[in-house]
N, C-alpha and C positions, 0 to 999 in steps of 0.2 A: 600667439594668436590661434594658431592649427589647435596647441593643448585645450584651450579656451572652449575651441569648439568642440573636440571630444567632450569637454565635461558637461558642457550645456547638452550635447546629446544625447549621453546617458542619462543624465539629471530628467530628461524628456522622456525618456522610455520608460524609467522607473514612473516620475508621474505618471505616464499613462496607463501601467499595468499593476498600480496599486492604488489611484485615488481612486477607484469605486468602493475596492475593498474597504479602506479606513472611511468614507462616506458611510458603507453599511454599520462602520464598527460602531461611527458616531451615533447616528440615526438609531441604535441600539440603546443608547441612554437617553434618548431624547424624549422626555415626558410627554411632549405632544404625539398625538394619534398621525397627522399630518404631517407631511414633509418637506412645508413651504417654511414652516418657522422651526426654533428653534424653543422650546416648551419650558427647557432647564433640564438639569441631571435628575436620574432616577433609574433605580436598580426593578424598576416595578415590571418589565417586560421579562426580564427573569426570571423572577420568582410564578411570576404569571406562566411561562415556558415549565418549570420543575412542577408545576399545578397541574398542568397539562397532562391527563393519564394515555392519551394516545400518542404524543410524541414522544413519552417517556418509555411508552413498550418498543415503540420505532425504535429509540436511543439501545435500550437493553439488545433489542434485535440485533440492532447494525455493529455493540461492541462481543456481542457471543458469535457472532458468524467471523467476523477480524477475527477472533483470537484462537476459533476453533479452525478456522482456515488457516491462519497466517503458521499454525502450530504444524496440522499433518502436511502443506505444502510444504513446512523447513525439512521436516524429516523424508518424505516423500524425496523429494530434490536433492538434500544430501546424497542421498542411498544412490541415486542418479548418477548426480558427479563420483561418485566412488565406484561404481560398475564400467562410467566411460572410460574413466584411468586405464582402465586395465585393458582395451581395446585399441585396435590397433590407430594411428593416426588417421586412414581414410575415412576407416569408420564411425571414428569419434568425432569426426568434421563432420558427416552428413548427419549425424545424428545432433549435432549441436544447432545444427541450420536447421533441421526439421525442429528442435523445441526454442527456437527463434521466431518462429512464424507467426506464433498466437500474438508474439507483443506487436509485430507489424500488421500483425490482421485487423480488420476494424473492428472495432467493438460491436457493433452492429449487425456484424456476420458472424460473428462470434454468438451473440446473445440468441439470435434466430435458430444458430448449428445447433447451438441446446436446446432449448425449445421444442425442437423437432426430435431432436434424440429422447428427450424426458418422453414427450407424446408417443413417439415409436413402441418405446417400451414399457408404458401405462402407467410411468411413475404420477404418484399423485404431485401437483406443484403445493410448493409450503417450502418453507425453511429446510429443510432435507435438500431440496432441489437448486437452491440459494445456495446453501453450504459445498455442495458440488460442483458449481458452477464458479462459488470463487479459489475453492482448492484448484480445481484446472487452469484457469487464466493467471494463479499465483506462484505455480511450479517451475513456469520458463524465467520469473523472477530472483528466485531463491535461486536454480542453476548459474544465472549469470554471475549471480554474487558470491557462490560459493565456488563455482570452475576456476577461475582462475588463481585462487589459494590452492587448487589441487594441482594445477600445472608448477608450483611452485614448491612443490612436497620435494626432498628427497627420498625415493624409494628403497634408499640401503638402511634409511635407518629402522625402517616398518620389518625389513629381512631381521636385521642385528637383532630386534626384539626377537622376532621367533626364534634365531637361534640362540639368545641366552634364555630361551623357557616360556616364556610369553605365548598364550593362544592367541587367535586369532582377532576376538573380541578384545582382550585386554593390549594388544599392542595397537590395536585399532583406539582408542578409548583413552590409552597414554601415549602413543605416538602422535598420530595422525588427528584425533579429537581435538586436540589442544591448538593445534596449528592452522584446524578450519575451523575454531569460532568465531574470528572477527569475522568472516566471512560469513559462516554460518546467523551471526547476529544480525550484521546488515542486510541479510536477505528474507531475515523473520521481519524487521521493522519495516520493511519497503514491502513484504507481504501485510505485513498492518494495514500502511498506509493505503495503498493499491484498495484492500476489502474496503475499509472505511469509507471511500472516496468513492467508489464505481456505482453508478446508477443504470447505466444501459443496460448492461449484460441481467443486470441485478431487474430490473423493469419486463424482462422477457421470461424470468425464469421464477419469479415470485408468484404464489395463489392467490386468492382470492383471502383480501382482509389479514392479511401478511405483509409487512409496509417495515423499511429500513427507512433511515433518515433521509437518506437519498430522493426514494419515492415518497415519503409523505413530503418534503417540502414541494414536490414536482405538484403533487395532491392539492395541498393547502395553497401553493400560486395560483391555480386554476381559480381558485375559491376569490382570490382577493388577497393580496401580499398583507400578513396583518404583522405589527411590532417584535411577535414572539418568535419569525420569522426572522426577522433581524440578528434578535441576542443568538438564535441558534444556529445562523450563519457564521457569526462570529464565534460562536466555542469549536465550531467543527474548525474554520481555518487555525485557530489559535492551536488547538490541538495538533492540524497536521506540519505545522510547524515546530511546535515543539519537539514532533517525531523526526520531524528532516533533522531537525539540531541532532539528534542524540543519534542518529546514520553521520553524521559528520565529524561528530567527535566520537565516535566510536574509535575503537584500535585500528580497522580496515581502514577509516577515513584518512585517520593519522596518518596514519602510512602513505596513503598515496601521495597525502601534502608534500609526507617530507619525501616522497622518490620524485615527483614537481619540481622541487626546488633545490634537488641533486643534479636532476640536469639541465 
């Protein structure tokens, strides 16, 4: 009876926090403009959506800022984790706590702190401003994902390189490189996901007639929720799930399942 009731529990939480989403997913192919009936299938809200030459700049916007962010935050954050190593434990702890802060910070005090900084120092807002604001909120990401591969490094064997001849760069490159990529991967894909996804920070820091998918859907609800709103809610979720899959099976994921199910 007790089991019973776990399953019916979960089974209700799940309900709860995915029947809107498959609601929108359906209401995506539903031929009717309306969403009292059901009209029949049809792909025409889609195609309608890729017709679209403002959501489509939105889209190009929101996937060159992900990739150009999610790219100098990996490397940025690497270079991070690999300077803390080498510090002492006190130090490497308040410095891990000070690039913890942004992700408990609220998005909102975040998006404003830039805003204010951009203004301070007369950057113009545009996409330049956007791009910097998600490299910043994407770097204490990338560290979390890549620190703890670096606590896990053996240090003699980064030595053993230098002393059979190996500079610095190359024992870096063939020692150490190879042992933070799961790490290094799942902190590029979780800075994807993160850019893709964030509309606050991105709403404070954006100019005038510069619009991510984020804020033109915020845009276009204002206006009147219309169908192409639909199919383009559902490619962003389908998409950012596909990325969660591919941080889970990633080698870093692996691993943590099976040290899980080691102890």
């Amino acid at each position: 009876m007790k089991n019973m009731a776990k399953k019916i529990y979960i089974a209700l939480i799940f309900i709860f926090l995915y029947a809107p989403i498959v609601t929108l997913m359906v209401l995506s192919f539903n031929a009717s403009k309306t969403r009292a009936k059901w009209g029949g299938f049809t792909l025409k809200w889609y195609i309608e959506l890729f017709q679209n030459r403002d959501i489509m700049e939105a889209l190009w916007n929101t996937l060159l800022i992900a990739v150009i962010s999610s790219l100098v935050a990996t490397i940025i954050g690497t270079i991070a984790c690999v300077s803390m190593s080498t510090m002492k434990r006190k130090s490497r702890s308040v410095l891990l706590g000070i690039t913890n802060i942004p992700m408990l910070n609220a998005d909102i005090v975040t998006g404003i702190s830039l805003m204010l900084l951009f203004i301070s120092f007369g950057f113009r807002f545009g996409l330049g401003t956007i791009l910097m604001s998600h490299i910043t909120f994407n770097i204490p990401y990338v560290i979390l994902s890549v620190m703890p591969r670096m606590k896990q490094l053996n240090p003699s064997t980064y030595e053993a390189a230098l002393d059979l001849g190996a500079s610095h760069i190359m024992a870096f490159f063939k020692v150490i490189f190879p042992d933070l990529l799961p790490g290094i991967m799942s902190g590029l894909l979780m800075a994807f996901t993160m850019s893709l996804d964030d509309f606050i920070i991105t709403h404070f820091t954006k100019g005038a007639g510069v619009d991510t998918l984020s804020t033109k859907i915020y845009t276009e609800v204002k206006k009147g929720i219309k169908p192409e709103m639909y199919a383009l809610s559902t490619i962003i979720f389908v998409t950012v799930l596909l990325l969660l899959f591919l941080v889970n099976m990633s080698p870093a994921g692996k691993e943590e399942k099976v040290e899980k199910t080691e102890k």
